[in-house]
C-alpha positions as CSV (number, residue, x, y, z in Angstrom):
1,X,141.5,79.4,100.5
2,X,139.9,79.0,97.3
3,X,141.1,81.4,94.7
4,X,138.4,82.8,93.1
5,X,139.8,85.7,90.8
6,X,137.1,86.8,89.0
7,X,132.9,87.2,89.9
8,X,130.7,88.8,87.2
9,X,127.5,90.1,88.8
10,X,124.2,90.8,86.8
11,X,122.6,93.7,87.5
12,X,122.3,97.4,88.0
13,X,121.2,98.3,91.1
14,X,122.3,99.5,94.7
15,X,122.2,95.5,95.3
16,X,124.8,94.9,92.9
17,X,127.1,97.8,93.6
18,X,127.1,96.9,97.0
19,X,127.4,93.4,96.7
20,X,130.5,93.7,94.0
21,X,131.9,96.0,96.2
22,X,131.9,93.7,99.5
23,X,133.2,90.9,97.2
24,X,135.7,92.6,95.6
25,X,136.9,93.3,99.1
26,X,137.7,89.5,100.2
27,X,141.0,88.0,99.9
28,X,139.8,85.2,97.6
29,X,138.5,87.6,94.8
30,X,141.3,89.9,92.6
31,X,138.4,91.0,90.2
32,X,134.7,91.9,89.7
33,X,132.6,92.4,86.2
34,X,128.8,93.9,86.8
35,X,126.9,93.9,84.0
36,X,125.2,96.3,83.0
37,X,126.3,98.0,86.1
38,X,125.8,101.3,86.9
39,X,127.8,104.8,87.4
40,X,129.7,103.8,90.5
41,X,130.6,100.3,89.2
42,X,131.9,101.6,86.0
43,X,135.7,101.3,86.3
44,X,137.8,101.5,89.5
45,X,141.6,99.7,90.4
46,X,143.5,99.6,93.7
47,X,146.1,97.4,95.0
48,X,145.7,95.4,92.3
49,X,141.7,95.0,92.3
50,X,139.7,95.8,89.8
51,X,135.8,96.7,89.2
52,X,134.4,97.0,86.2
53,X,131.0,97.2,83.6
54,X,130.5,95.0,80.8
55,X,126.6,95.6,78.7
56,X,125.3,92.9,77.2
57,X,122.9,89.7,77.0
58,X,124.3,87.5,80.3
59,X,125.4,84.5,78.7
60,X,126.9,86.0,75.8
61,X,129.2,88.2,78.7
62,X,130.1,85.1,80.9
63,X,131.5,83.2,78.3
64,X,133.5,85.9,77.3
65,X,134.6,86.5,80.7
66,X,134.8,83.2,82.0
67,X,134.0,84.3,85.8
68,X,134.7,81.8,88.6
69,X,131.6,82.4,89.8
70,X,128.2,84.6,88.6
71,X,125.9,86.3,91.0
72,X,122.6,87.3,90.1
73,X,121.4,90.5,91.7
74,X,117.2,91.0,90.0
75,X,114.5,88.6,90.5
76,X,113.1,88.7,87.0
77,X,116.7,86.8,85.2
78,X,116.2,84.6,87.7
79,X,112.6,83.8,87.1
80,X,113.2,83.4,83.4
81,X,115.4,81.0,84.1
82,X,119.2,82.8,83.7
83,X,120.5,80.5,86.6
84,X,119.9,77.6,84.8
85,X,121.2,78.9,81.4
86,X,124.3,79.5,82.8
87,X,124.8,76.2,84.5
88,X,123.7,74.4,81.4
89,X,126.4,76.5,79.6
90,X,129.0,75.3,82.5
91,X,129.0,78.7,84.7
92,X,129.2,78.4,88.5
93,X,126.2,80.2,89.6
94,X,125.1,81.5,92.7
95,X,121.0,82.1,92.2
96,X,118.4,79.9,92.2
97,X,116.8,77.7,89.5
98,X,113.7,79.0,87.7
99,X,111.4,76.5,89.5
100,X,112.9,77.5,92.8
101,X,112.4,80.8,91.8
102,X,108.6,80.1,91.7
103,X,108.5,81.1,95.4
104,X,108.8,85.0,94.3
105,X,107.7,84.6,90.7
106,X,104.0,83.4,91.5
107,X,102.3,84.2,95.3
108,X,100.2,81.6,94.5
109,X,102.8,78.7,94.5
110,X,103.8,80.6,97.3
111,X,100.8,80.1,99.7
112,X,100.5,77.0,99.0
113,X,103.6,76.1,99.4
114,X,103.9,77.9,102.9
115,X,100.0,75.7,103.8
116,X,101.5,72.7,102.7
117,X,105.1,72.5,104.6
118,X,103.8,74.2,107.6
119,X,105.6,77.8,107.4
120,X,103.2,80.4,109.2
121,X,101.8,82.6,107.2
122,X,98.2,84.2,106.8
123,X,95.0,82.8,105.4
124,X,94.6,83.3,101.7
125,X,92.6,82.8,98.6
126,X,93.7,82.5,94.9
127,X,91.0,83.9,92.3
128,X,91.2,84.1,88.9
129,X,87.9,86.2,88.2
130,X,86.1,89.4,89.3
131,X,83.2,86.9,90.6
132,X,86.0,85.1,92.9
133,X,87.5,87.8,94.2
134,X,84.5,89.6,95.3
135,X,83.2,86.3,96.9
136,X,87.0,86.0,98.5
137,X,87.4,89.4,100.0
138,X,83.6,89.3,101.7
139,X,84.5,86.1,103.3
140,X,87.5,88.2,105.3
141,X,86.1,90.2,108.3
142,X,88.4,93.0,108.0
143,X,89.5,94.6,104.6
144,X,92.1,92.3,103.2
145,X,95.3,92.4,101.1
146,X,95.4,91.9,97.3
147,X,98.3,90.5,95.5
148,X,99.4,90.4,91.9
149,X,100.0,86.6,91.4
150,X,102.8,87.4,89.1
151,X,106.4,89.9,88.9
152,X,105.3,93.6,89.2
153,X,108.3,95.3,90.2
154,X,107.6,95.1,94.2
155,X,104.2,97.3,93.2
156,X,101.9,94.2,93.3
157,X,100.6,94.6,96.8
158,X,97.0,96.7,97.5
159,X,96.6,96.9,101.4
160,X,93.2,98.0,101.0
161,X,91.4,99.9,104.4
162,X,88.0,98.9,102.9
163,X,86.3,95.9,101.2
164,X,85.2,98.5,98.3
165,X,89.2,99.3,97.9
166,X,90.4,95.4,97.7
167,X,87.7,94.7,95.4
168,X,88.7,97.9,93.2
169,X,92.3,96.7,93.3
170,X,91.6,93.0,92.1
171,X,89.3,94.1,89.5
172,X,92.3,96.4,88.3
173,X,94.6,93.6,88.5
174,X,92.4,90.7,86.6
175,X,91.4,92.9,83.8
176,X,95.2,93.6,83.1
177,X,95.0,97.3,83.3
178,X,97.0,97.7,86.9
179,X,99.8,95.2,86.0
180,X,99.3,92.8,82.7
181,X,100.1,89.0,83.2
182,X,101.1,89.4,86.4
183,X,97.5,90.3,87.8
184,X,95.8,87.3,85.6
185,X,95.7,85.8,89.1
186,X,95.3,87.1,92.2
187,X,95.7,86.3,95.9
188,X,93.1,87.3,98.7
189,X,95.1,87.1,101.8
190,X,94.4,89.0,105.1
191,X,95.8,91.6,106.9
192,X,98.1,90.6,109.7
193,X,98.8,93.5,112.2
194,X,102.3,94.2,113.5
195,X,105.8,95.3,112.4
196,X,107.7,93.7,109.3
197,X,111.2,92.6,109.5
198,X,113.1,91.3,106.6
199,X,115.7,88.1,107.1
200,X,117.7,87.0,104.8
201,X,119.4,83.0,104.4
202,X,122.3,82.4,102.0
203,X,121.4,79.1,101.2
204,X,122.9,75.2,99.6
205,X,119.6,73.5,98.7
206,X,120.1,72.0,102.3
207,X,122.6,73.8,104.6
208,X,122.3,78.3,105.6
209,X,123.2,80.8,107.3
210,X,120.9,83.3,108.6
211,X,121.8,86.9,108.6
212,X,120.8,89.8,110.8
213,X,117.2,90.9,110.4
214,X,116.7,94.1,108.9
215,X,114.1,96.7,108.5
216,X,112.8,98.5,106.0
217,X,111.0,101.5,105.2
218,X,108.7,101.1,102.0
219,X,107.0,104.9,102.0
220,X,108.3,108.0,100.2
221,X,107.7,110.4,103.0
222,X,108.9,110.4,106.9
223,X,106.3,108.8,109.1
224,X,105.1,106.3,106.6
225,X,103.1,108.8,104.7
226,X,102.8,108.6,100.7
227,X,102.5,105.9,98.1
228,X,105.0,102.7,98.4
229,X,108.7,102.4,97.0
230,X,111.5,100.1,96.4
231,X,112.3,101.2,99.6
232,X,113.9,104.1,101.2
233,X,115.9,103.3,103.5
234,X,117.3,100.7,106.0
235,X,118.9,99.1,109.2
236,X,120.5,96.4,110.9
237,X,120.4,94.3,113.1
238,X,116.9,95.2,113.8
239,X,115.9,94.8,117.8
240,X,112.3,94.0,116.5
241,X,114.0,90.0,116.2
242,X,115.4,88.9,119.8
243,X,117.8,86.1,120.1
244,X,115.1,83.9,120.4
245,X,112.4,85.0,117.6
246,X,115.7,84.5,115.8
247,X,115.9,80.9,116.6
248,X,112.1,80.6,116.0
249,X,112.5,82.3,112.6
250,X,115.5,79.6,111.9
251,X,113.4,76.9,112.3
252,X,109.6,78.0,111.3
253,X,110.8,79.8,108.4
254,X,113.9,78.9,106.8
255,X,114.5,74.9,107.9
256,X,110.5,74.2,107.0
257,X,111.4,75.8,103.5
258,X,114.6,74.5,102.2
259,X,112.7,70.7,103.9
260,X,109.6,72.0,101.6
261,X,111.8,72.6,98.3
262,X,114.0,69.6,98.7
263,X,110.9,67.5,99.4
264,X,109.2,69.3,96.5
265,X,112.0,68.1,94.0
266,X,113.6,72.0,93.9
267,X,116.2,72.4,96.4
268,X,116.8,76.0,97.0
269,X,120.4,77.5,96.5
270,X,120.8,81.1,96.6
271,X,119.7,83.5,98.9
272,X,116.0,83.6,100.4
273,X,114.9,86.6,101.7
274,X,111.4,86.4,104.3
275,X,109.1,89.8,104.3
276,X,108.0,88.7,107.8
277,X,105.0,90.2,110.0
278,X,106.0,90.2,114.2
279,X,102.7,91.0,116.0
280,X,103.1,93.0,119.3
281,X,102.5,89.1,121.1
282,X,105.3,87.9,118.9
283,X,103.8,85.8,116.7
284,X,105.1,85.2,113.0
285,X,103.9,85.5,109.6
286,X,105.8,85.2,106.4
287,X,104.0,87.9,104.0
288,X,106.4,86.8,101.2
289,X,109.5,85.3,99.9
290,X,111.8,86.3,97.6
291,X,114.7,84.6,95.9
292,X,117.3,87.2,96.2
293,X,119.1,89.6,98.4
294,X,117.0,92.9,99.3
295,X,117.1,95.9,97.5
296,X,118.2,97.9,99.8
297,X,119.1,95.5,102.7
298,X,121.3,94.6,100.8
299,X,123.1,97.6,101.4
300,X,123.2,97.6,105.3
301,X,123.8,93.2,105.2
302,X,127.1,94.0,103.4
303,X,128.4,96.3,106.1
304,X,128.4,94.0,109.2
305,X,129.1,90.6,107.5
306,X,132.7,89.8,107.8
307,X,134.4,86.9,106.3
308,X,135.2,85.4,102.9
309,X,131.5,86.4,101.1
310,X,132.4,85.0,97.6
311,X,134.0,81.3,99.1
312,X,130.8,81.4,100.8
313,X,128.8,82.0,98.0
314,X,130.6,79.7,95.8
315,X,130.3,77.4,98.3
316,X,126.5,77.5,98.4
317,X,126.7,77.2,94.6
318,X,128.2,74.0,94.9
319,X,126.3,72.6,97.3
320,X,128.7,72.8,100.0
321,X,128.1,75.8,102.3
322,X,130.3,76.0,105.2
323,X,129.0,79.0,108.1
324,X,132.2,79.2,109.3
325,X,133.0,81.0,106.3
326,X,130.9,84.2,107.2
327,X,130.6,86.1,110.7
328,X,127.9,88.8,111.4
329,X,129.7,91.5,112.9
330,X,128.7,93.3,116.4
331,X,128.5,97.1,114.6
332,X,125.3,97.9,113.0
333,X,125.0,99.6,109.7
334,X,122.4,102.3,108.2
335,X,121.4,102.7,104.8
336,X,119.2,106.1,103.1
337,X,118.1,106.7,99.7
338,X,118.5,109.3,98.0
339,X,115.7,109.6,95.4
340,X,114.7,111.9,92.3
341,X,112.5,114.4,92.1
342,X,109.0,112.8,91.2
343,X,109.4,109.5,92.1
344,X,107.9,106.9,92.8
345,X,105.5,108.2,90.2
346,X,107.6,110.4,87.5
347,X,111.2,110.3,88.8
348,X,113.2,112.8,86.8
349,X,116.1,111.8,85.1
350,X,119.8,113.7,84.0
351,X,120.1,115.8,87.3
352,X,123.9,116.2,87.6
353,X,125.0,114.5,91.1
354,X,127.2,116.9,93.1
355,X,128.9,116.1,96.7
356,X,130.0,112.1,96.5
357,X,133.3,112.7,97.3
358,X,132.6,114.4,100.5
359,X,130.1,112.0,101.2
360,X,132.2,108.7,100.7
361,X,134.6,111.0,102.8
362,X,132.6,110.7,106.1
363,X,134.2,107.9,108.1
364,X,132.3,104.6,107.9
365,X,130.2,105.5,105.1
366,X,130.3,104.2,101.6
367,X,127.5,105.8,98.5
368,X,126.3,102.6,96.3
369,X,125.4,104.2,93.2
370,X,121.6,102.8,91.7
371,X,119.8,104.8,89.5
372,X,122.9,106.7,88.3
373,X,124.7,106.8,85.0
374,X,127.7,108.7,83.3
375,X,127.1,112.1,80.5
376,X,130.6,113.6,79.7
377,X,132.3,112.9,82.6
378,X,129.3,113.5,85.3
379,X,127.5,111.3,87.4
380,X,124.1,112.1,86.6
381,X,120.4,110.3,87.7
382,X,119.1,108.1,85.8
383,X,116.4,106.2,87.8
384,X,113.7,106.4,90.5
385,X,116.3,105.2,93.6
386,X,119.7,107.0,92.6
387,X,122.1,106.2,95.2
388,X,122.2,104.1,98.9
389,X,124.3,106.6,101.3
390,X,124.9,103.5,104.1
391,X,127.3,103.8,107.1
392,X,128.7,101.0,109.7
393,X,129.1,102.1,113.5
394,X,129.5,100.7,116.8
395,X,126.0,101.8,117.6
396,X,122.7,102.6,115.5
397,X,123.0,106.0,116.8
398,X,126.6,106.2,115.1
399,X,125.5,104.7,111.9
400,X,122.5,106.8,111.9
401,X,124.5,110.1,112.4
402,X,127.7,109.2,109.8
403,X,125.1,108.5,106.9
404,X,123.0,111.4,107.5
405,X,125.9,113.6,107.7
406,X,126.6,112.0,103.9
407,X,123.5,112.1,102.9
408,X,123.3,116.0,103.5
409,X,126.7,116.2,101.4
410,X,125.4,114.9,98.2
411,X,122.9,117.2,96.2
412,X,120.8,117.3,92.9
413,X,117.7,118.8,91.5
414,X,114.8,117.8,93.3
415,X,116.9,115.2,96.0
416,X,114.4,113.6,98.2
417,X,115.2,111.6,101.5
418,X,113.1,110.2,104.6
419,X,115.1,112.0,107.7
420,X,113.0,109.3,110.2
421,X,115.2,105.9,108.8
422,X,115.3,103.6,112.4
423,X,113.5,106.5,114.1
424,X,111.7,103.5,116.3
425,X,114.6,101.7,116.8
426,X,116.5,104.7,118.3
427,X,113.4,106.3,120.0
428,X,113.2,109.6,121.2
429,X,116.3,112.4,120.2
């Protein structure tokens, strides 16, 4: 067994407290740094394990703490290029390169690169002008989707019911006014029916392995009503991917795109994450990829993965992922945000969090803490998505009814939650 000591994760998120957390729980690892962290990562010891914040710019941190191996949580460091600052400045680093990172930094590259290696995925333009797009969008029969090429903080996406709306939306996009830089181009694509699943692949630039697919649930309110979020809640493993769409997924998704980025000259080590679209005849699309763990699958992915998660992420960092390393366990786990008042529009913020210890007392359950920070010694919110109640249970049913009986423990002003998270999975109650 390697001895890994130390990890320093960047970020702040419900992705990073849940990931520090499962990694400070393998044998290999005594200690984990997340910077800039949140409440819940903010100092905790036992048996000799320690978790704690450190604030400030990434490098400056890793050099000072001289991690055996950094994670990177957020898409945007690793767009800008922090993975490859950090191996420049000798750091282990488990996170793709900034021209890997292309395949979530620009949809564009993204299309293409999907058209040109063969990965499924729908039929798209890429405009750069008001007279494009509206030429684009009336050459799709049925209202189609509009992308921000660019970063826009998973709000990029207009899935427009008329051609009016998608031409509203890219004219918003290209003049700068719905998201700056990131709108100066925009993709056309169209709308593929069905139900989206997320997978995830921790990846070596050649070698993965695949984890259980996941659903999410992007809507503020229950039923899929209201205006798109971060996401409100999740589960896994997700029945919507069989045994054998699983297989299919392996090799149409994941193989085709670490062949694509090796062939492309960017071989792809970190973890990619497929938005994919199942039609009721089974047929795939890949809507996107991004170039880190979901936010917040994350959250459920951690609960029924055993093994030694930091040697297999260090391994994958090296080059040299082993699977036997990890094993997907047979329980399934739930995960439900909690949310402030307001959002996704106008969250409010400094709402002192009551209830966590009850909550974390539920078996099974543990409360990853995301938009939350500390005021004289309360855990207050601080953020849009303030904390991930997730559970682990033999069945979805006992996931489901452990992290709803948590979620019902916690309180603060304004608290909003979907009640419906899996609802289809688990059918009629």
């Amino acid at each position: 067994m390697t001895k890994l000591s130390k990890i320093l994760v960047i970020g702040s998120g419900g992705r990073e407290h849940a990931l520090a957390t499962r990694l400070l729980a393998c044998a290999s690892v005594c200690e984990v740094v997340v910077s800039p962290g949140n409440a819940g990562t903010t100092h905790s010891a036992s048996a000799g394990k320690v978790m704690r914040s450190v604030v400030g710019d990434a490098l400056e941190v890793a050099a000072r703490e001289r991690p055996d191996l950094v994670v990177i949580g957020p898409e945007v460091p690793l767009c800008d290029g922090l993975a490859d600052r950090l191996s420049d400045a000798g750091q282990v680093v488990f996170g793709p390169t900034r021209l890997a990172a292309q395949l979530e930094g620009s949809k564009a590259f993204m299309k293409r690169f999907a058209a040109r290696h063969g990965i499924p995925s729908g039929r798209f333009q890429v405009v750069t002008s008001v007279e494009e797009a509206e030429r684009a969008i009336h050459e799709f029969s049925e209202a189609p989707v509009v992308k921000a090429d660019g970063l826009a903080a998973g709000k990029g996406v207009v899935v427009a019911d008329t051609h009016a709306q998608a031409l509203e939306a890219a004219r918003a996009m290209l003049s700068g006014a719905a998201f700056g830089a990131a709108g100066q181009t925009v993709v056309i694509e169209e709308r593929v029916p069905g139900a989206e699943a997320s997978m995830h692949a921790i990846c070596d630039g050649e070698r993965f392995v695949l984890l259980p697919a996941a659903q999410d649930h992007k809507r503020i309110f229950d039923g899929d009503r209201g205006p798109n979020t971060g996401g409100m809640g999740t589960y896994a493993p997700a029945p919507l991917v069989t045994p054998a769409l699983q297989e299919r997924i392996r090799h149409e998704i994941f193989e085709r795109a670490l062949r694509g980025m090796v062939l492309d000259g960017h071989p792809f080590r970190g973890v990619l994450f497929a938005g994919l679209m199942i039609t009721e005849q089974g047929e795939l699309s890949l809507l996107e990829f991004n170039v880190r763990f979901g936010d917040p699958e994350t959250q459920v992915l951690m609960a029924v993965l055993d093994g030694d998660l930091a040697e297999a992420l260090a391994a994958a960092a090296r080059g040299e992922l082993r699977p036997e390393l990890l094993e997907v366990s047979q329980d399934h786990a739930l995960c439900i945000v909690l949310a402030a008042g307001g959002y996704p529009e106008a969250p409010r913020t400094g709402d002192v969090i009551s209830g966590l210890e009850a909550a974390a007392a539920v078996p099974g359950v543990q409360v990853f803490h995301a938009g939350t920070s500390l005021r004289d010694g309360q855990v207050v919110t601080s953020g849009g998505r303030v904390l991930g109640v997730t559970a682990r249970g033999t069945t979805l049913a006992d996931a489901h009814a452990r992290a709803y009986r948590a979620a019902e423990a916690i309180s603060f002003e304004g608290r909003q939650f979907r009640r419906d998270i899996a609802a289809r999975a688990l059918g009629p109650r």
